[in-house]
BAFI-3210 file (N, C-alpha, C; in Angstrom, 3 decimals, decimal comma, padded with zeros to 6 digits):
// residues 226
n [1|2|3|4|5|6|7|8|9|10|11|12|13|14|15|16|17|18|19|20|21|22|23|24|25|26|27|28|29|30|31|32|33|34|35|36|37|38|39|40|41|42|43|44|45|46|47|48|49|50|51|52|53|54|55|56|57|58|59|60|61|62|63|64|65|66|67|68|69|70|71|72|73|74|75|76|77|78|79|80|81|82|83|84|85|86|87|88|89|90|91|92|93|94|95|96|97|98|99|100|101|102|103|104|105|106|107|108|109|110|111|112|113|114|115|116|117|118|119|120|121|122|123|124|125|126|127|128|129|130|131|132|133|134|135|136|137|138|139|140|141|142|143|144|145|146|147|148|149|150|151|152|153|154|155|156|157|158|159|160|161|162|163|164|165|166|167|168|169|170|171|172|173|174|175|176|177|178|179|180|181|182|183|184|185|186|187|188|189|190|191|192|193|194|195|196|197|198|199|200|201|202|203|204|205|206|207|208|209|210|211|212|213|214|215|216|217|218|219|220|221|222|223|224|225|226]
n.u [-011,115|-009,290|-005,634|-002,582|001,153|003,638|007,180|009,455|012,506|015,751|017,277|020,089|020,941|020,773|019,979|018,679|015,216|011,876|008,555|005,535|001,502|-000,627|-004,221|-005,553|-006,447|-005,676|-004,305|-001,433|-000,499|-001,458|000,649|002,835|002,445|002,825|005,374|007,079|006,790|007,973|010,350|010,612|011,440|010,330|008,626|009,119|009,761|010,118|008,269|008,444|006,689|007,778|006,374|006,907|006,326|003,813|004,098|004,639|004,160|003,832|003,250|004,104|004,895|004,030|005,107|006,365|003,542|002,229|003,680|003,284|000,401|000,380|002,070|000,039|-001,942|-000,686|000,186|000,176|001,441|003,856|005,378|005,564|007,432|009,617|010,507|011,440|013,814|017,315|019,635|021,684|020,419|018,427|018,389|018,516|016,490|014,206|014,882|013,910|010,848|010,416|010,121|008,195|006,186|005,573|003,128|001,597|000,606|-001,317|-000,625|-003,066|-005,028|-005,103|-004,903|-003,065|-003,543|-004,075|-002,016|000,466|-000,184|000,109|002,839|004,020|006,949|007,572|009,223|010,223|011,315|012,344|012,825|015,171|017,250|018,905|018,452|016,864|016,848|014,466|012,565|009,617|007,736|005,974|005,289|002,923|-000,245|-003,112|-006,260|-008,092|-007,678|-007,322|-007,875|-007,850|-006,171|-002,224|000,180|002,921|004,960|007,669|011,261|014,360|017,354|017,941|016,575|018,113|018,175|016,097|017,805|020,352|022,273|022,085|023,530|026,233|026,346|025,311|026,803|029,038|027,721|027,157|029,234|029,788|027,800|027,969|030,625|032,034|033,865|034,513|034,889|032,375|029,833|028,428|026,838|026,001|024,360|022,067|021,475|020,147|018,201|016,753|015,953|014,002|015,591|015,573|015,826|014,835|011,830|009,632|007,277|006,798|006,337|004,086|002,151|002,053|001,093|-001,214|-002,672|-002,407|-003,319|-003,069|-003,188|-004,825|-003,273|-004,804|-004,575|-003,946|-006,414|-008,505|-007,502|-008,005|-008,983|-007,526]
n.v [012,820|014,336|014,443|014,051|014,909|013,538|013,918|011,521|011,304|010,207|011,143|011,241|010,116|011,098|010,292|007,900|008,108|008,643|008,770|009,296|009,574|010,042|009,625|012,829|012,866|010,471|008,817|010,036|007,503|005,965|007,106|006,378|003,634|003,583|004,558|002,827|000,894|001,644|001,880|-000,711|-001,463|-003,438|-002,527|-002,845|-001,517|001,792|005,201|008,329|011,376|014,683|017,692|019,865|022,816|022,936|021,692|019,239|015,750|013,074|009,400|005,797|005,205|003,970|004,227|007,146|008,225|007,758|009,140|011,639|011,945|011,074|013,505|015,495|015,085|016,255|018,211|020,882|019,821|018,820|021,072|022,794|021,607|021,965|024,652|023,929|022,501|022,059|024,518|022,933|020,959|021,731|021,952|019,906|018,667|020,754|020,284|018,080|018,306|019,865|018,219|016,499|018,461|018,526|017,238|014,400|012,844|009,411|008,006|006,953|008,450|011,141|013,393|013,546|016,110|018,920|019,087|018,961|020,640|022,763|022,693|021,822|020,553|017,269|015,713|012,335|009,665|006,536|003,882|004,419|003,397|002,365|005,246|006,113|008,769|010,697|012,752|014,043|015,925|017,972|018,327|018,724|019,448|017,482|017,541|015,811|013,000|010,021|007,107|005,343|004,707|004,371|005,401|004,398|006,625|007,406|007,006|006,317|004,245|001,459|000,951|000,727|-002,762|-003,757|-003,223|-002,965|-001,196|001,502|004,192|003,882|001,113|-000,293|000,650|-000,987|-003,577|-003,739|-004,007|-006,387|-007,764|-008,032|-009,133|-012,127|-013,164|-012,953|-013,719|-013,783|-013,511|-015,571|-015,653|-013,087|-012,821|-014,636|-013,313|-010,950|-012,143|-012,977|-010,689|-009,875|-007,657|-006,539|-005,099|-002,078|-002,128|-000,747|-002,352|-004,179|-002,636|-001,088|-002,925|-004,353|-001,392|-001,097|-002,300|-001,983|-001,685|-001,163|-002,475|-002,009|-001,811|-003,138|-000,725|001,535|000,690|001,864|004,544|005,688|008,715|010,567]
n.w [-053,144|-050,929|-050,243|-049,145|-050,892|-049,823|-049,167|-047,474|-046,068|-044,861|-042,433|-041,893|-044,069|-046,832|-049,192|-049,127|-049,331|-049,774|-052,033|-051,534|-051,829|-049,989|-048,257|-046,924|-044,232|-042,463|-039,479|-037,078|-036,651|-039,103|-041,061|-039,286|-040,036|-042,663|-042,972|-041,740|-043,766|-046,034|-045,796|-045,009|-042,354|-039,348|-037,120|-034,198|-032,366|-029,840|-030,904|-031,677|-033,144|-033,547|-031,890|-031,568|-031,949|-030,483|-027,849|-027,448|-028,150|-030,244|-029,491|-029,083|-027,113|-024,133|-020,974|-021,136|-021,697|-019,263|-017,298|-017,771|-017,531|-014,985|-014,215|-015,201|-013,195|-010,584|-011,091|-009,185|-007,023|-007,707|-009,052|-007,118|-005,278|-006,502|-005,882|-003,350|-002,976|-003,500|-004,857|-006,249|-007,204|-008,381|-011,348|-012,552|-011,738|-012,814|-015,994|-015,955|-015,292|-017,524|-019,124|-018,176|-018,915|-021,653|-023,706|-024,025|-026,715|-028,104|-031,092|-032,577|-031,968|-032,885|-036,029|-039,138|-040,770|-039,924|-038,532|-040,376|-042,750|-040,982|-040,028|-042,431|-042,273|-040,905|-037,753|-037,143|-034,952|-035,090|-033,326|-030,441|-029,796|-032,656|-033,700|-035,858|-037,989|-039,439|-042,081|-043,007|-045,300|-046,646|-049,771|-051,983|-052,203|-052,741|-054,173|-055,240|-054,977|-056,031|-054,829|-051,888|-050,073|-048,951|-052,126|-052,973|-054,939|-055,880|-055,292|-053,894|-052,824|-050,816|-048,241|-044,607|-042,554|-039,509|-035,912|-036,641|-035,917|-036,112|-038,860|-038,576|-038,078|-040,287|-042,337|-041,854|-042,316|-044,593|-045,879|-045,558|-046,037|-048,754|-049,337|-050,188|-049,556|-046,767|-043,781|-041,818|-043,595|-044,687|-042,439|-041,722|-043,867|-043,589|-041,253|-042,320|-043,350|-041,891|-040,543|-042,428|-044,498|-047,628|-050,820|-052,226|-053,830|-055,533|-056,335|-054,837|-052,302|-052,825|-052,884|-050,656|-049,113|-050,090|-048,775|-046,186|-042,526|-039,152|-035,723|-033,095|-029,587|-026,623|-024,931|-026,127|-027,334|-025,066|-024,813|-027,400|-027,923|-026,556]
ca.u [-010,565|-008,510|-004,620|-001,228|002,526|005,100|008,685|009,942|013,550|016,425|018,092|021,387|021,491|019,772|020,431|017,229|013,892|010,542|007,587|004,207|000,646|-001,526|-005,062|-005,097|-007,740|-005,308|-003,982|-000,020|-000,611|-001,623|001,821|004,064|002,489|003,679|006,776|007,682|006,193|008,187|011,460|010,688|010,910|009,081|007,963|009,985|010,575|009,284|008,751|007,639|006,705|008,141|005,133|007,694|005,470|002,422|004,765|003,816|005,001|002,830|004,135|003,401|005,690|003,485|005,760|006,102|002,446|001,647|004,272|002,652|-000,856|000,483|002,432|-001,255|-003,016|-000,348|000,939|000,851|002,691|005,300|005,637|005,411|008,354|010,702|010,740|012,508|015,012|018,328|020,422|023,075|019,704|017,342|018,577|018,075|014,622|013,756|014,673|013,144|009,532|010,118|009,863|006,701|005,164|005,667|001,768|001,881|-000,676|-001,194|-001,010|-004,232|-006,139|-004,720|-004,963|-001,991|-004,248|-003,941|-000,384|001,099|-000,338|001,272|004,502|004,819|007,528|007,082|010,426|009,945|012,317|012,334|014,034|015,970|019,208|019,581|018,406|016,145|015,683|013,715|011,908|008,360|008,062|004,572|005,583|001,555|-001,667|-003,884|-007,680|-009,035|-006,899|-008,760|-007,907|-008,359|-005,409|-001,055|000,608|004,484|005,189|009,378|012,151|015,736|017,806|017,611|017,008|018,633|017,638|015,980|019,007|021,727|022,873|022,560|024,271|027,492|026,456|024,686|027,927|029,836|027,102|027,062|030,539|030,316|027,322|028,450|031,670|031,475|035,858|034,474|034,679|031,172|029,148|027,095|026,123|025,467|023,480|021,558|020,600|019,618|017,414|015,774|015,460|013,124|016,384|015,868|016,609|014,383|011,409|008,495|006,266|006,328|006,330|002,825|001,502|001,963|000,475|-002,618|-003,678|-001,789|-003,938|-003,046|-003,968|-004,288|-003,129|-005,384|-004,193|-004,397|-008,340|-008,891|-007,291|-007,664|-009,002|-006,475]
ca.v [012,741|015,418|014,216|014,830|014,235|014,019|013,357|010,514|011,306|009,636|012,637|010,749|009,810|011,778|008,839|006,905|008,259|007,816|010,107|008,893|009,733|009,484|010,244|013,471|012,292|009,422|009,441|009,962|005,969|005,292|007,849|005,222|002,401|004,290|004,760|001,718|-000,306|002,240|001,765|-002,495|-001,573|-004,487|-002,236|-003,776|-000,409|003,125|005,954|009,517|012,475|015,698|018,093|020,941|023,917|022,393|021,546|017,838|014,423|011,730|008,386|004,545|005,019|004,024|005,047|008,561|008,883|007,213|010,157|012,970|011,998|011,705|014,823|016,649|014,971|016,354|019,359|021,618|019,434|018,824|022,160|023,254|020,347|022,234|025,117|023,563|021,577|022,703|024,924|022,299|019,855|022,308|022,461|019,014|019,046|021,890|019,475|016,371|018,802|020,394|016,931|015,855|018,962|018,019|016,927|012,858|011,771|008,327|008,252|006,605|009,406|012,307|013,145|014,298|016,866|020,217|019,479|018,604|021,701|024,154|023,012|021,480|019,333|016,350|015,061|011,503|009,006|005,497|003,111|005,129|002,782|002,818|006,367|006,044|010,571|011,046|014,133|014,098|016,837|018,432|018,789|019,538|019,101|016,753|017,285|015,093|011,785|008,927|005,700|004,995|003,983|005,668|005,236|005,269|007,023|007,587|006,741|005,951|003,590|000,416|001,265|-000,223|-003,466|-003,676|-003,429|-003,048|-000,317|002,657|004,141|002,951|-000,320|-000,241|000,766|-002,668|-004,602|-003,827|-004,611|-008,103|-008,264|-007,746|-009,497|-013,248|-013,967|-012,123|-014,696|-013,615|-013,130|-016,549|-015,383|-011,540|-013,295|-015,545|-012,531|-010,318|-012,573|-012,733|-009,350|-009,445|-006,991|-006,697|-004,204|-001,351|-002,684|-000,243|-002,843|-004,858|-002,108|-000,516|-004,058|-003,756|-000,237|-001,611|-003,274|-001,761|-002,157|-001,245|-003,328|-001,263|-002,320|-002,771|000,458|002,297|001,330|002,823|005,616|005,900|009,580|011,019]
ca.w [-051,789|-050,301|-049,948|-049,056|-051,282|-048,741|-049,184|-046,721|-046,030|-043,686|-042,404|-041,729|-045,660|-047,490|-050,419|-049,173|-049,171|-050,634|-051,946|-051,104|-051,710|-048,544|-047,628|-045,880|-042,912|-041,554|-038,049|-036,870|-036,868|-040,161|-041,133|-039,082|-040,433|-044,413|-042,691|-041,631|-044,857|-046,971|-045,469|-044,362|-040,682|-038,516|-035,952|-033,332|-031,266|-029,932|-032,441|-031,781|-034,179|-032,377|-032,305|-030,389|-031,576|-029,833|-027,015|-028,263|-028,605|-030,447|-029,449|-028,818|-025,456|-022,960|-019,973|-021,468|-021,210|-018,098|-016,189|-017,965|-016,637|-013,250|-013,910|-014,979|-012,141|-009,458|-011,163|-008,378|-005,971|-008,359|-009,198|-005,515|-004,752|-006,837|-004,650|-001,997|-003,793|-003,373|-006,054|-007,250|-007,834|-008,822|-012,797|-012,945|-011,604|-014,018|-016,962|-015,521|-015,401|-018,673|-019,646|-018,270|-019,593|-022,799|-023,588|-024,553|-026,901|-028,657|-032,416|-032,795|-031,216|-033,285|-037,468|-039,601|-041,517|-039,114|-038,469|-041,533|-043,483|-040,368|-039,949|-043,267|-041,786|-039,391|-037,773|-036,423|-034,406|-034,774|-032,478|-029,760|-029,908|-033,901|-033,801|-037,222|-037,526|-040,228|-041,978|-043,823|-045,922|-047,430|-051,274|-052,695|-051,504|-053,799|-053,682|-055,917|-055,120|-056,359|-054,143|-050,710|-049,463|-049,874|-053,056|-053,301|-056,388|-056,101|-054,123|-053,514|-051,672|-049,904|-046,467|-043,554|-042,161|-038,109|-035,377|-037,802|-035,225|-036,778|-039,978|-038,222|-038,005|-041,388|-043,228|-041,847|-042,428|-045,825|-046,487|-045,112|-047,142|-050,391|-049,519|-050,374|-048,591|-045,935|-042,682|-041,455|-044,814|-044,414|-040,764|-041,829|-044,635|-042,857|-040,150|-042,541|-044,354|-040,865|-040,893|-043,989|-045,221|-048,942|-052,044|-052,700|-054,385|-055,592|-056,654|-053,423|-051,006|-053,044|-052,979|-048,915|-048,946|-050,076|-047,169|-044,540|-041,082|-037,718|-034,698|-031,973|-028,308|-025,766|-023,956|-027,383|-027,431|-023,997|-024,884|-028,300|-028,141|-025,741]
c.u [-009,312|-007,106|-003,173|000,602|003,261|006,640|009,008|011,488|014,058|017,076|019,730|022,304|020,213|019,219|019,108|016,217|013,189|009,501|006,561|003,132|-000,247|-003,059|-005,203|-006,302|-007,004|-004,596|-002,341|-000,136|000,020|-000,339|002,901|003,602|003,240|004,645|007,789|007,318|007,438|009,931|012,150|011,584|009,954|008,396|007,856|009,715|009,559|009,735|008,344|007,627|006,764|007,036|005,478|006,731|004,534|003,192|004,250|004,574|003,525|003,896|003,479|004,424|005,068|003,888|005,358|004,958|001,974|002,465|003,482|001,814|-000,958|000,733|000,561|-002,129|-001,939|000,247|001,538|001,861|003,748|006,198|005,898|006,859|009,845|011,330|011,848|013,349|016,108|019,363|020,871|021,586|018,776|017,011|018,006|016,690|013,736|013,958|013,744|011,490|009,007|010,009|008,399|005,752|004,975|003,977|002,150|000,674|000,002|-001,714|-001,967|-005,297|-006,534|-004,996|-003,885|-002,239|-003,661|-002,320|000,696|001,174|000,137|002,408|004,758|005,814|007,328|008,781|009,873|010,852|012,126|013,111|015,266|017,398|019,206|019,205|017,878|015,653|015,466|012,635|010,542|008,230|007,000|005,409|004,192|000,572|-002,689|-005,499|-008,410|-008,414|-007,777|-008,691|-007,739|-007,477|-003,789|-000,804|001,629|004,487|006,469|009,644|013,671|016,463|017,307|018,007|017,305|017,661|017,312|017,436|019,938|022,707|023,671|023,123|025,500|027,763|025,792|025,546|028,580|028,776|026,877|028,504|030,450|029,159|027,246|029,587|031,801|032,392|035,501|033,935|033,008|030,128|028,139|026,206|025,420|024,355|021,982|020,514|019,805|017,902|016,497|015,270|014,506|014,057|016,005|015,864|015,661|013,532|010,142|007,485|005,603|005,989|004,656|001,776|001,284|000,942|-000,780|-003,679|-002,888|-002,370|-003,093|-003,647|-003,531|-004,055|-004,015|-005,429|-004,986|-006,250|-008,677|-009,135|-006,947|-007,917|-008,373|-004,970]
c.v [013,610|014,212|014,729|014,320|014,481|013,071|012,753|010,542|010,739|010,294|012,523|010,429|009,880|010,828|008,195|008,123|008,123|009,102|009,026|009,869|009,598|010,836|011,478|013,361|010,747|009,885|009,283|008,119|005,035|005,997|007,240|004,370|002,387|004,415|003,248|000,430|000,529|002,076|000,505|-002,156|-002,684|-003,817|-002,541|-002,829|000,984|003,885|007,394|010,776|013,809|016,674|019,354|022,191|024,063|022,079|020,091|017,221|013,222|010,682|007,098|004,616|004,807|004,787|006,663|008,888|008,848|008,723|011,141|013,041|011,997|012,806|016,109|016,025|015,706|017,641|020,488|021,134|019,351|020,062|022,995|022,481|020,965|023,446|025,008|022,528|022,483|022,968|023,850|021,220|020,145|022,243|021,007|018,437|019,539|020,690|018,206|017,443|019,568|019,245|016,662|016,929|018,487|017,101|015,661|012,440|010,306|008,245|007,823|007,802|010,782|012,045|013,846|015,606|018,557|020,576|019,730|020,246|023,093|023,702|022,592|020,623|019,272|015,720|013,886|010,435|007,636|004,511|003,619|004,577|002,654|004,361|006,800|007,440|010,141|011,921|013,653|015,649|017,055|019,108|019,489|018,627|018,631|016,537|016,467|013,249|010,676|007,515|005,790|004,696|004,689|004,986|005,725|005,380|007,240|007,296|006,279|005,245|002,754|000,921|-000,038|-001,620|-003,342|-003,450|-003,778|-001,923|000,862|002,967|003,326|001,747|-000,719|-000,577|-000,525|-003,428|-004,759|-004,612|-005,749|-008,643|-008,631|-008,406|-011,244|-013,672|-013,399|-013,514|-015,420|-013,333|-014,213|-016,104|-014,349|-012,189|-013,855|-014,327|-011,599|-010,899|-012,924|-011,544|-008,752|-008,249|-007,512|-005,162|-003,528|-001,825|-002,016|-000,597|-003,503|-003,929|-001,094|-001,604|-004,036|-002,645|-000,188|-001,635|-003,139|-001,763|-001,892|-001,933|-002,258|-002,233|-002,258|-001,446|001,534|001,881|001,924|004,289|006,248|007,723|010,407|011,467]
c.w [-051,675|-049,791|-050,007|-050,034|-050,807|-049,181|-047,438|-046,891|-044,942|-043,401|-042,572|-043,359|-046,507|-048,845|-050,454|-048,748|-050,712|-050,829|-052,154|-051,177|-050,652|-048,250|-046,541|-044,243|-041,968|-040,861|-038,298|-037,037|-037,959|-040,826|-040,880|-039,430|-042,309|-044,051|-042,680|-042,908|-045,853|-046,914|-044,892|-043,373|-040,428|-037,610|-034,837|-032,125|-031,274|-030,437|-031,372|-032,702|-033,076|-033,012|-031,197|-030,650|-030,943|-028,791|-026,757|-028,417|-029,083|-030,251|-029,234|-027,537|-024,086|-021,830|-020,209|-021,303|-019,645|-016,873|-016,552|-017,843|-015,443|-013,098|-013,868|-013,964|-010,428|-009,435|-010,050|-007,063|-006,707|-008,708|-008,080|-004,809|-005,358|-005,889|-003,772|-002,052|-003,681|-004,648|-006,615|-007,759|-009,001|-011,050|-013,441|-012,767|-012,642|-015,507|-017,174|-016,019|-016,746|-019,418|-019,526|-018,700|-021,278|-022,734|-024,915|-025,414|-027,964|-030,196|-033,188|-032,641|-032,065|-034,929|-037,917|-039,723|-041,022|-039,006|-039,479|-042,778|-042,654|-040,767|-041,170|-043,351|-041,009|-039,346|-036,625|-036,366|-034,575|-034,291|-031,729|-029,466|-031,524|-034,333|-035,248|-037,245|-039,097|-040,577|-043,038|-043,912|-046,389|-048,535|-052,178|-051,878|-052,794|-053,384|-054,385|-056,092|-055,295|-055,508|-052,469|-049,508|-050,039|-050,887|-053,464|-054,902|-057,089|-054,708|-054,805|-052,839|-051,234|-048,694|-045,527|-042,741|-040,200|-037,294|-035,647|-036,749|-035,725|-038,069|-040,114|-038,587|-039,858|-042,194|-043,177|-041,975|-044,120|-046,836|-046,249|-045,772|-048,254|-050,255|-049,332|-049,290|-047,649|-044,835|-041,946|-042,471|-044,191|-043,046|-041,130|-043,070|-044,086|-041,801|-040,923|-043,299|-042,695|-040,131|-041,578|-045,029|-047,394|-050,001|-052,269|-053,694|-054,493|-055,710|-055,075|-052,609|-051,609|-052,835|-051,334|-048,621|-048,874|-049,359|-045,894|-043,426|-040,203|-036,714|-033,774|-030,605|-027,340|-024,775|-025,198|-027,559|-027,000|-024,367|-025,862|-028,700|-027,505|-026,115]
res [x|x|x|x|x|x|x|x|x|x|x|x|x|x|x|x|x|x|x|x|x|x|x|x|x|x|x|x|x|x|x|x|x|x|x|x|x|x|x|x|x|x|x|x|x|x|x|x|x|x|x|x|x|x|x|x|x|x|x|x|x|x|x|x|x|x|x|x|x|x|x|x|x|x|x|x|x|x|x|x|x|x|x|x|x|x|x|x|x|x|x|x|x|x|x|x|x|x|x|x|x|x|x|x|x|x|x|x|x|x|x|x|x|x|x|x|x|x|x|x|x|x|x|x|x|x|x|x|x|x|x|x|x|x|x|x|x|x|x|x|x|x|x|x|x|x|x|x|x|x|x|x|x|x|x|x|x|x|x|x|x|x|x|x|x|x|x|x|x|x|x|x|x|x|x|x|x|x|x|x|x|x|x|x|x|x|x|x|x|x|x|x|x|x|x|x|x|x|x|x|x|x|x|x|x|x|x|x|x|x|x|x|x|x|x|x|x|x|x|x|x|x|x|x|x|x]
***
């Protein structure tokens, strides 16, 4: 079986990431579901993999798609509407439409395979208020991979727990973690451990990998090839 070894980096701190084995025939999907198992993310929030040479966004953002199918069902009025918009508005118009061109698909629909081997790197967002950037990286191409399913092989770092708010918030949360005299420790304790927050753990997080599954959303069936 034909597969891919990508480096899983956190762009913000370079300190954590992960290198993974993965089938090269699974979708942008099955990519955030290795993402988020690899870094114990819950999958709380919207992600997208920027796909700017293709003038591309894969995403689970509903909204975002739902404008850019009105935008291709109305194009020429919208495009016709700018026209006669007045200078001081017009710039902001122009951004708003360079937006909805931007072509929306749903990461069910799509496969890494094509993309991964152009650009080589994938940069993908998770959670637009802690601002999770992160780079996937094509290190070698493995044609004869023998199992069925990814297989972390290295890594670094305990990554951040859900709505820790950012590196920012990351950094003080760590101190009051680690700090027993620290007023708020039992509380920051307590939240993280409802977080599922825990310590970099290669065995557990391949044991996960296993049997990773996606459920798709009712929307995502519809429009799973789109």
């Amino acid at each position: 079986m034909k597969a891919y070894q990508i480096k899983i980096e956190m762009v913000d701190s370079p300190s954590i990431w992960r290198r993974v084995v993965m089938p090269s025939d699974a979708t942008f999907r099955r990519l955030h579901d290795v993402i988020q198992t690899v870094f114990n993310f819950r999958d709380y929030h919207l992600f997208d993999f920027d796909l700017s040479k293709d003038n591309m966004k894969v995403t689970n953002n509903e909204e975002a798609y739902l404008e850019h199918q009105h935008y291709k069902k109305n194009r020429k009025e919208l495009e016709d509407q700018l026209k006669d918009i007045p200078p001081e508005f017009a710039k902001f118009e122009k951004r708003h439409l360079e937006r909805l061109r931007t072509i929306i698909r749903y990461p069910t629909g799509i496969k890494i395979d094509k993309y991964i081997e152009e650009y080589n790197e994938l940069h993908y967002t998770y959670d637009y208020g802690d601002d999770w950037r992160i780079v996937i990286t094509l290190e070698k191409i493995i044609e004869d991979y023998y199992y069925g399913y990814p297989t972390l092989m290295d890594g670094e770092g305990t990554a951040p727990p859900e709505d820790v708010g950012g590196f920012d918030g990351y950094r003080e949360f760590l101190k009051v973690f680690h700090n027993p005299k620290h007023p708020e420790h039992k509380e920051v304790r307590e939240w993280a451990e409802e977080q599922y927050y825990r310590d970099y753990d290669p065995e557990f997080i391949n044991y996960i990998l296993k049997s990773v599954k996606y459920k798709k959303t009712e929307w995502e069936k519809i429009n799973a090839d789109k």
